[in-house]
C-alpha positions in Angstrom: 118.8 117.0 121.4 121.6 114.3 121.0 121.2 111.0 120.6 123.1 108.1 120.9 122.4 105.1 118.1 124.0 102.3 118.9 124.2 99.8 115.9 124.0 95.9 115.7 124.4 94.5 112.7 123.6 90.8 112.2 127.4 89.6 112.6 127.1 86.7 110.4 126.8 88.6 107.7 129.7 90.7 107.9 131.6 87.4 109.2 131.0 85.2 106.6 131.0 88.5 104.2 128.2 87.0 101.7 125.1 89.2 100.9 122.2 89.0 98.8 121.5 91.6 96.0 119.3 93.2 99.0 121.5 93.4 101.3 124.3 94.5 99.3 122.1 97.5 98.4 121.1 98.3 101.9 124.8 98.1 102.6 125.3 100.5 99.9 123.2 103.2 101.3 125.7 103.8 104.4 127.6 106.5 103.4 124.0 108.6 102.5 123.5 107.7 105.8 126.5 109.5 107.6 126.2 112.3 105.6 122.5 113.4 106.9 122.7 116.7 108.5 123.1 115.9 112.1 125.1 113.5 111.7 128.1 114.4 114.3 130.0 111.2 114.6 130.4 107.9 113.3 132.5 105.0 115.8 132.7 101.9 113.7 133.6 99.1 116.0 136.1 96.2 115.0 134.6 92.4 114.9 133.7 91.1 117.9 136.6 88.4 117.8 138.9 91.1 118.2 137.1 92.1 121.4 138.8 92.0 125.0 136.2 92.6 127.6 138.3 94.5 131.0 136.8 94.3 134.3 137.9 95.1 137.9 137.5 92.6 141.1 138.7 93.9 144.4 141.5 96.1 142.7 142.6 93.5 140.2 142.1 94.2 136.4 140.4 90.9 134.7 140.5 90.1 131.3 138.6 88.3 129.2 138.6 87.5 125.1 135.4 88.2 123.4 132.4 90.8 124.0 130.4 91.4 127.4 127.1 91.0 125.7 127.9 88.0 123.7 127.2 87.0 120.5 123.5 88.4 119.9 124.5 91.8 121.4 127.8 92.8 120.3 127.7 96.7 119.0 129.4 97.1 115.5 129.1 100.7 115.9 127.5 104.3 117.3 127.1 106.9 115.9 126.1 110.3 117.6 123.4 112.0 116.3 121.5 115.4 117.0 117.9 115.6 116.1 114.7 117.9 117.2 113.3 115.3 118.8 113.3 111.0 119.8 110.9 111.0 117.0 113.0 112.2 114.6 115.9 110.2 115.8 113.7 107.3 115.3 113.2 108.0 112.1 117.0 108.5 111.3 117.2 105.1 112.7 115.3 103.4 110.8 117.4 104.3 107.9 120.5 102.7 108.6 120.5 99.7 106.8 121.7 97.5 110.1 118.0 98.1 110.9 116.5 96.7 107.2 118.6 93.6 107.2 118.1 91.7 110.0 120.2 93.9 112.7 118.8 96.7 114.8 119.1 100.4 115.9 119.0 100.9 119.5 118.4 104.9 120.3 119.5 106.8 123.4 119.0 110.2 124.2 122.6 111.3 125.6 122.8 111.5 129.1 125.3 112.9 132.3 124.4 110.8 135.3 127.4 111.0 136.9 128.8 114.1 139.0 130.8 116.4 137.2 133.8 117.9 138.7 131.6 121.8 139.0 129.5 120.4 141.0 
C-alpha cells in the first residue's frame, strides 16, 4: 500500500534555526530516513512565510499571504511512502525526526475519491 506522510515540523525551530545537541542529531538522521526502502518520494515544502494560500469565490481567484492552516498546521513536507501495511507505515513514521522533536507525522493511506476520466 502507499501512504501519504505528511510532515510538520515544529516551525520555530527551523525559523529561528537554533537546536540543541538533540535536536541537531535527530535532524541528522534525515537523510537515513529517505533512503529506507519504500521510500518513493520526498516534497520538502518552503517556510511558511513564503506561502500564498489561492482560493476561488464565485469565479474570482482570491489570494491570500501565509498558509491555510495557520501557524500550528503548516506542512514542511510529504513524503510518499509504500509499506505492507498502516502499521508499518506507522512505524516508518515514527522515525522521522519531525516526530521526536516536538513536530509530528500525520499518515494517510493514498486515496482516488474523485471520478477518473475511465469511468
Amino acid at each position: 500500500m502507499e501512504f501519504v506522510l505528511v510532515i510538520y515540523q515544529p516551525w520555530e525551530l527551523l525559523e529561528e534555526g537554533v537546536f540543541s545537541e538533540e535536536e541537531s542529531a535527530e535532524l541528522a538522521k534525515y537523510p537515513e530516513v529517505v533512503a529506507t526502502p519504500g521510500m518513493k518520494a520526498n516534497f520538502p515544502l518552503g517556510y511558511r512565510r513564503d506561502a500564498t494560500t489561492v482560493r476561488v469565490q464565485a469565479g474570482k481567484t482570491i489570494t491570500s499571504e501565509g498558509t491555510v492552516g495557520g501557524i500550528d498546521a503548516t506542512p514542511a513536507s510529504f513524503y510518499l511512502f509504500e509499506a505492507e501495511d498502516k502499521d508499518a507505515a506507522i512505524a516508518f513514521a515514527a522515525r522521522i525526526p519531525a516526530a521526536r522533536i516536538g513536530g509530528a507525522v500525520e499518515v494517510r493511506p493514498v486515496g482516488m475519491y474523485w471520478p477518473s476520466a475511465d469511468s
